[in-house]
Structure formats: structure tokens, C-alpha cells
N, C-alpha and C positions, 0 to 999 in steps of 0.2 A: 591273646586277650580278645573278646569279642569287641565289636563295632562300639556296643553301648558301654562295656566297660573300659573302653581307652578313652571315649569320652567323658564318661563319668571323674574318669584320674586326673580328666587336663581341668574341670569343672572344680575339684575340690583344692587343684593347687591355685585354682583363682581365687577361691572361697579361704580360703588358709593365708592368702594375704591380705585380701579385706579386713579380715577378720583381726589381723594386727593394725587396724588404724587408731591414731592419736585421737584423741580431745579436738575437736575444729577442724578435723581432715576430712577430704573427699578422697577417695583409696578408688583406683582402677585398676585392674589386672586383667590384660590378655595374654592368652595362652596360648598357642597351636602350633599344632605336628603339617608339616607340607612334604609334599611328594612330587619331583617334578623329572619327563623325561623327553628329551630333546635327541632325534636322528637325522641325519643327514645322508641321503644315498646320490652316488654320482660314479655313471657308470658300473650299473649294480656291486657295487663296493661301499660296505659306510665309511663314509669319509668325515664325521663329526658322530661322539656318541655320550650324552651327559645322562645321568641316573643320580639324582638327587634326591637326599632325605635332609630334613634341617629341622627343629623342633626348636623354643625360645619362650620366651615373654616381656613383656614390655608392662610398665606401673607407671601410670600416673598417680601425683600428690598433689593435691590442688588446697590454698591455704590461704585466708588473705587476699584471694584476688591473682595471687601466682602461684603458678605451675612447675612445678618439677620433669620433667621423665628421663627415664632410663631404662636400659632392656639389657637383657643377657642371651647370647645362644645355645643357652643350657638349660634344663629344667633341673638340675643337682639342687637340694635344700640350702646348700650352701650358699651357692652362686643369688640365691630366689634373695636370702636373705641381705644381702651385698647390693641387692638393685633396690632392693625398698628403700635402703641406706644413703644410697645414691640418688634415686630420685628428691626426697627429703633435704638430702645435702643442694642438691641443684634447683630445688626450690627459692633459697636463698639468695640466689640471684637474679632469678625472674622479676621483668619488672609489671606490678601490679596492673589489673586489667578489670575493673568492673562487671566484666563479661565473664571472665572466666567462671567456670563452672560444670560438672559431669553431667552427662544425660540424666534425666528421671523417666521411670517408668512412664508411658503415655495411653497403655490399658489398648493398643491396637496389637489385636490377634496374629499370630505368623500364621502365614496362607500355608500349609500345608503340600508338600511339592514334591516328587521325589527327584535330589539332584544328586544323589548315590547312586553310581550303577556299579554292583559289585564283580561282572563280565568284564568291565574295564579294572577293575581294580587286580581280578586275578591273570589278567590279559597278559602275556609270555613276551617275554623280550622279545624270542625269536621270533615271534609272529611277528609284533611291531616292526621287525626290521624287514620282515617277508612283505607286508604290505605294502610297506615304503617301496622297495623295489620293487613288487606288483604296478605301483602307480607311475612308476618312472617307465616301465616296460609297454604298459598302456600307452601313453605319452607319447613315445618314439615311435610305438604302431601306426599315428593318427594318420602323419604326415612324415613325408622325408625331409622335408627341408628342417624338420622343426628335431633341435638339440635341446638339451636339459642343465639347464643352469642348477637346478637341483633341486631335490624330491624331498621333502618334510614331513617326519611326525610327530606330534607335540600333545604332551600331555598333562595336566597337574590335580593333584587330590590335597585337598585344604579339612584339617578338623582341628577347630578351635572352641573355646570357652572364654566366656567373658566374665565379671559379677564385678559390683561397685556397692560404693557405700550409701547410692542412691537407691539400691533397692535391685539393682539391674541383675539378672543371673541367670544364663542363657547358653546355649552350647550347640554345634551343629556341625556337619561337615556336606563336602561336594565333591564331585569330580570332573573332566570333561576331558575331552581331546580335540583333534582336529591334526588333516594331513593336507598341504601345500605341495604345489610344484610349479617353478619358475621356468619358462621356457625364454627361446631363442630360435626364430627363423631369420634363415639366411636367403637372399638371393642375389647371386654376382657378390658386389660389394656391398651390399645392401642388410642390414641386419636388425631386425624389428623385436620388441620382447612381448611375452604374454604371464600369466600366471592363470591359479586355479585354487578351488579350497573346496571343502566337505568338512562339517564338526556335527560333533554327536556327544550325546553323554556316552557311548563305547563306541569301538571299532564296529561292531554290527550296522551304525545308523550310518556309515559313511558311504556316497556314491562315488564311487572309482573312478567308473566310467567319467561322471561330469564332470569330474576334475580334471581328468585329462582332455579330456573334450576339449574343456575350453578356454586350458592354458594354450594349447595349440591354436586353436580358432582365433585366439587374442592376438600372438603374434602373426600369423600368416597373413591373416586380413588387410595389416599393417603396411605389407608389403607394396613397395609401389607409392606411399604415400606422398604428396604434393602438399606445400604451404597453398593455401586456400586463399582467396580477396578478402579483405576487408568491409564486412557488414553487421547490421541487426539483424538478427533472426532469433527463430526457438527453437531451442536445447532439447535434447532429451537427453537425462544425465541413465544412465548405467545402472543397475542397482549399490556398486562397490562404491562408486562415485557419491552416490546418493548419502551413503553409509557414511563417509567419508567428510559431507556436507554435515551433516546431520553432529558429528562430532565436531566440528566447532560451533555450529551453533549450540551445541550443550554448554559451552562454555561462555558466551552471553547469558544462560537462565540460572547461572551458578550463583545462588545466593551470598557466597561468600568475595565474589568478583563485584556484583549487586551493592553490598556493603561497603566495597570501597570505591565504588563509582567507575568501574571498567566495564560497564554492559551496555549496549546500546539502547537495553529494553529497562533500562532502571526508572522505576516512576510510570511505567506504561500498564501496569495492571488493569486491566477491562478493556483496554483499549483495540482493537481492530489491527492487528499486526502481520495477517498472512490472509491471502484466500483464502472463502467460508471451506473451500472445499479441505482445508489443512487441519487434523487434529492431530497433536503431538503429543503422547503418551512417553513416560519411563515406566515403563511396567517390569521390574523385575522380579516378578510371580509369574509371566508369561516360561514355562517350562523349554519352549521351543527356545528361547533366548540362550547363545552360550553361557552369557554373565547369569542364567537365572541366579536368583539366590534369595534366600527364607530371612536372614538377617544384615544388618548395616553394621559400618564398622567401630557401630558401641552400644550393639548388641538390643537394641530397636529395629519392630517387625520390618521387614521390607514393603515395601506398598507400589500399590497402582498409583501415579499421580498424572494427571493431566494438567500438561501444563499451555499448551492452546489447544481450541476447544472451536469448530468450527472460524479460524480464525482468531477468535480474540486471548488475547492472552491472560492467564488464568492465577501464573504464580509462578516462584521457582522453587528451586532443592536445597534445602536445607539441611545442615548437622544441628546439632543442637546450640552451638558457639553461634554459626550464622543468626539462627531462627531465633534467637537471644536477642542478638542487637537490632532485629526487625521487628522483634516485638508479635513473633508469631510462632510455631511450634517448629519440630521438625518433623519433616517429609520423610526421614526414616534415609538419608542417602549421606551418610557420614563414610567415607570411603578408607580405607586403610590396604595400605602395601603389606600388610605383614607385623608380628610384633615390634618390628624396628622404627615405628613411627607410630604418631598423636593421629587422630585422626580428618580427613580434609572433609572436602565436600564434592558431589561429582553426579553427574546422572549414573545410571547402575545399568542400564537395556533400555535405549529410545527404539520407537518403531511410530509410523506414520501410519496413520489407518489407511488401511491399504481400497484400493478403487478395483475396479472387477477386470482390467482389459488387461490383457499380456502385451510388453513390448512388442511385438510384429503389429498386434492391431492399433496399438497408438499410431507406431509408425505410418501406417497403412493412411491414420486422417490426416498426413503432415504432407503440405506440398515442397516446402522449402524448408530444411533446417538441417540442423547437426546429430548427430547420435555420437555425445562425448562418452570414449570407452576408459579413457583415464587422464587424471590431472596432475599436476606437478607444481610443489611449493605452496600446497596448499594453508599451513601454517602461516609462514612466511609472506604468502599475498593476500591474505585475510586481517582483518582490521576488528575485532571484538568490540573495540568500541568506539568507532565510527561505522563500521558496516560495509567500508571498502574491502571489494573482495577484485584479483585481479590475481588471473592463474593460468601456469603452463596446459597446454591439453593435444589430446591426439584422439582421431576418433573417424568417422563416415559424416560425409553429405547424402543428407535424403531429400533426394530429388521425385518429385512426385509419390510418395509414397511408397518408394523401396530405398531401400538404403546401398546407396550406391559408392562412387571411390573413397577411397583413404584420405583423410589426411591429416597433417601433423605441423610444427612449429609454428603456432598461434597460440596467444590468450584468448579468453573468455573474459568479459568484465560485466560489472554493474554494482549495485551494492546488498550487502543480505535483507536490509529492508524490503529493497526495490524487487530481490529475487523471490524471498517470502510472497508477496502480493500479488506477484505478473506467474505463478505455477495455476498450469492450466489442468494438470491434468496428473493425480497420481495412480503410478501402474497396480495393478492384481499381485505382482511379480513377485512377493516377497523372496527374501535371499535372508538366510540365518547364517551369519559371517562370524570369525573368530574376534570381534570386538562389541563394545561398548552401542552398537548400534545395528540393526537390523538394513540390510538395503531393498529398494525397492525403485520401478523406472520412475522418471520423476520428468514430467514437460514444464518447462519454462519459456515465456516468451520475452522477448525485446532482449536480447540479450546481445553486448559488442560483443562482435569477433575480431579480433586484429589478428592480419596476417600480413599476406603480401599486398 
């Protein structure tokens, strides 16, 4: 069956439930076929090897103020019939919500994208697994000290269909990849880690070489490293780091976090929240983004949103439940796992407008500081809503403007307020990472270092 007719099937078995809705119901149906493939190479051997197909649907009933849902991992007419049934029946115990309610058409165009690459889609096992060890082979060439905790490639292709009894009827698919390699240098007793990544919409867009590059570089560097004294100074966070940063704070701008009083920025609209020089986009129409994507998970365009804007903060991200109870629309970032769940709320691809200079030339105007290569417990020593941020890290001291020894077992402190405001300086560097956020070098000042 061609591309447009297997969409079209999953389309009309949305449309064929709608279409059974009651007297007072709101009726949702997703649909979708997924494809996912997971390799693991170690010691040019695959030692882990997953090839998944899974296909389902999931129905909301919404009535009254409550909600129903339930989903099946079958598309059989039978099984379709038995979830509506289900949802319906699970209605009944929902307790009433004022809020509740299905998206409505909002009349914003889908930005036009291509996130099908058919190269990946006809892409041979046995390549995938020849890559895989291509990149492990690379790896071990860089450096002798440096071992391979293991070499990754990972893949997933998403086509689904949405339609509701608000008008909504929509259908699309994607696909993407991306290959990893974990490393490991040794020296004496001494054992340091690195990693690496490259994503693309196929194997074609992937650099080999930098992956291996600089899963090696990551750990070796390491080697040798020393607890550091205890002081203030300024950061240059890594682009991964950055990336990494960046995902929690998406989780402060989450309208639905917002709602219930867990953000630090609830009530701060217009107000002055980072350096002028900070604009914070979720652009998930930027193509180069892994997560790009044309729709949200209830089948509303995806959009550009700017959420600080030279500094000031401008708005958050909205599903349509959230932007309900705020008395505002949605942003089009209703997120969904899959037909096995309702939909949340979430950024979709943040990126920071990026500033023209490459890590080395930042470094180059820094007479005193840290270049953090990676952090630890970042969840965990992060406070959403207070802003307490206080984290494991390991990285270099730049000493006059080169970046000089190693070192490791120290935090980093201050709070995301205070780190929003005191960034002096965002890199050129862009990095297009297998997550929800793009990374890029990032200077911060006044920052505790606790060490020794």
C-alpha cells in the first residue's frame, strides 16, 4: 500500500469512530502505525537487537464535564468497537471537570515540512548494523586508551491519524534516526567516560567521524582530573549541557505546571526574566530539529512560539485543557506517547537564538572560568519551582583563555533565575541532539563552584 493510502486507512478508521458518537458526546480517535529499531554493537558483535512494529488506538468520550478513555493495540473492527464501549463505560466514573473538553479547530495552517525520508525508511538492517560497527571501529581508531562501552543505533517512523467531533481531521507521519557511542578511557587506575551522537532524518545526514571524535575527546580529556577550590566564577556550559539546561527549564514555561502553581515564572508575563541577549523559541517547524514535527498530539498545526523574547517573558505552552483554564488558546504543544494515553502538554524543539562566536573564541575572551563538559543529577538538584539549581559536574579550567586541566567532583550552584540573567554570552555552536532541545555553548557568570 502506498504512503498516502496507509494513511488514508488509519484516517478513515478515526473518521468511522467519530462518526459513531452519541447525542452530547465529544468523540476522539487516534490512530497510528509506529516502527521502531534499536542496535547495540560491542566489540563488533550486536549484542542487543530490537525491530518493532506496534499499530493501536486510543478514544476519548468526553460528557458532562468527564472523561472516559481507553485504547486497544489492534486496529481489528472488533477490538475498535470494544474501546468505544470501554471508553464510554469509563466515563462513568470520571469525576466532573469544568475544563474538560476536545480541542477545536484553531484555523493555524501546518507549516509544510518534509519529515519523511523514504532512504531511511527503505535503509537495510544489515547496513544499520554495518554502521553501528563502522562507528565503534572509528572510535577505537581515535585513541588507545579509549574502550567502548557501546556503539548505538536508533531509529523510529510514527504515521498516525487523528478526527474528533470538534471538527478536527488530520493525519501525518515522520521518521528520524540517530547513532550514539559511549566511551571509556583508562589510565593506570584511572577511568574517565565520554560519549557521542549524530541524528538525521536517514543515515546519509549522519557524521561518523564527529561522533567518534568526540566520544573519545570527552573521555581522555578527563583523564588526570583534580577536585578544584571552591569559588565564583563563569561557566561555559557545553552545548549537551546547555540542551540539558534548557529541558528543565521547559518545564517551568509548562502551562499545565503554570496551572497548578509549580513554576517559578507563573504570573511573570512581560516581565524581564533573562538577559536581553536570551530569546527562547519552541519551534517545532525548524526541519533541522529531531523532534521536528507538522502536528501536536490532538492534531493542531504545530507552531513557532516564542516564549522569551530578548529577555522578557512572553507566554507558555499550552494543550488545549491547559489554555482552557488560563483563559487563553493553545500553542499547538499537546504532547502524546502514543495511542496509549490522553494527551499532556510539553515544549516540542526549544533552541536559543544562537550568537555568531564558536566555543574556542568565547573561551579565548575568558580569563578565569570553567568549561562544564557534563553534569550529574540534574533532575534531581533542580527545583522548578523555586529555581534552586545545585548539580554534579566535571569539565576544564580556562585559565587565561585556553582551556586548560581537568577537573571533576564539584557542584555548580545558583538559582535558574539568577542563571537566566547573569548569561553573558550565547555560542554560534549550534548542536542538533537526539532530544526535545537543540544545544549550543552558553556563558554564565557568577556562578558557586564548590569543590575542595
Amino acid at each position: 500500500m502506498s504512503a498516502s493510502g496507509r494513511l488514508d486507512e488509519l484516517q478513515a478508521i478515526a473518521d468511522a469512530v467519530v462518526a459513531q458518537a452519541a447525542t452530547g458526546e465529544q468523540v476522539e480517535a487516534f490512530v497510528s502505525r509506529d516502527s521502531e529499531t534499536a542496535i547495540r554493537v560491542y566489540e563488533n558483535e550486536v549484542e542487543h537487537f530490537v525491530s518493532a512494529q506496534s499499530e493501536g488506538i486510543g478514544i476519548r468520550v468526553i460528557q458532562d464535564g468527564r472523561t472516559g478513555f481507553a485504547y486497544a493495540g489492534t486496529l481489528d473492527a472488533d477490538a475498535i468497537r470494544e474501546v468505544l464501549a470501554e471508553a464510554r463505560d469509563n466515563l462513568t466514573f470520571g469525576t466532573p471537570d469544568e475544563w474538560a473538553a476536545l480541542a477545536d479547530p484553531d484555523g493555524v495552517d501546518v507549516v509544510a515540512q518534509e519529515l519523511w525520508n523514504e532512504s531511511l525508511a527503505t535503509f537495510s538492517t544489515e547496513k544499520k548494523i554495518e554502521l553501528t560497527k563502522e562507528l565503534e571501529r572509528l572510535t577505537l581508531a581515535g585513541d588507545s586508551r579509549v574502550r567502548i562501552d557501546s556503539a548505538n543505533y536508533a531509529d523510529v517512523a510514527v504515521e498516525s491519524a487523528v478526527a474528533s467531533t470538534t471538527g478536527i481531521r488530520r493525519a501525518g507521519r515522520e521518521n528520524g534516526c540517530y547513532v550514539s557511542v559511549e566511551t571509556l578511557a583508562d589510565d593506570g587506575d584511572e577511568t574517565q567516560t565520554g560519549f557521542g551522537f549524530s541524528v538525521g532524518r536517514s543515515p546519509d545526514d549522519f557524521d561518523l567521524e564527529k561522533a567518534a571524535r568526540e566520544a573519545g575527546e570527552r573521555a581522555t580529556r578527563l583523564l588526570g582530573a583534580t577536585k578544584p577550590t571552591s569559588r565564583r566564577t563563569t561557566v561555559v556550559f557545553d552545548p549537551f549541557v546547555t540542551a540539558m539546561l534548557l529541558g528543565v527549564i521547559s518545564s517551568t514555561l509548562n502551562g499545565e505546571a503554570v496551572v497548578k502553581g509549580r513554576s517559578m515564572f507563573r504570573e511573570r508575563v512581560g516581565e524581564q526574566v533573562a538577559n536581553p541577549l536570551v530569546t527562547l523559541v519552541d519551534d517545532p517547524t525548524n526541519p533541522l530539529a529531531y523532534t521536528a514535527t507538522d502536528l501536536d498530539g490532538e492534531g493542531l498545526a504545530a507552531r513557532r512560539n516564542v516564549l522569551i523574547d530578548d529577555g522578557v517573558l512572553q507566554g507558555f505552552v499550552h494543550n488545549s485543557y491547559s489554555a482552557r483554564r488560563m483563559g487563553t488558546r493553545s500553542t499547538g504543544n499537546a504532547v502524546r506517547g502514543g495511542f496509549k494515553g490522553t494527551p499532556g502538554v510539553g515544549c516540542l524543539a526549544l533552541q536559543l537564538r544562537p550568537g555568531e562566536r564558536t566555543q574556542g573564541d568565547i573561551v579565548a575572551g575568558i580569563d578565569d572560568g570553567v568549561l562544564i563538559q557534563s553534569v550529574q543529577g540534574l533532575h534531581s538538584g533542580v527545583n522548578p519551582i523555586s529555581g534552586d539549581f545545585s548539580v554534579g559536574a566535571s569539565g576544564f579550567v580556562i585559565d587565561n583563555g585556553q582551556v586548560g586541566a581537568p577537573i571533576r567532583e564539584f557542584t555548580i550552584a545558583s538559582t535558574l533565575q539568577r542563571m537566566l540573567l547573569d548569561i553573558a554570552e550565547v555560542g554560534g555552536d549550534v548542536d542538533w541532539l537526539p532530544m526535545r532541545a537543540a544545544g549550543v555553548s552558553l556563558v554564565i557568570r557568577d556562578v558557586t563552584l564548590s569543590g575542595a
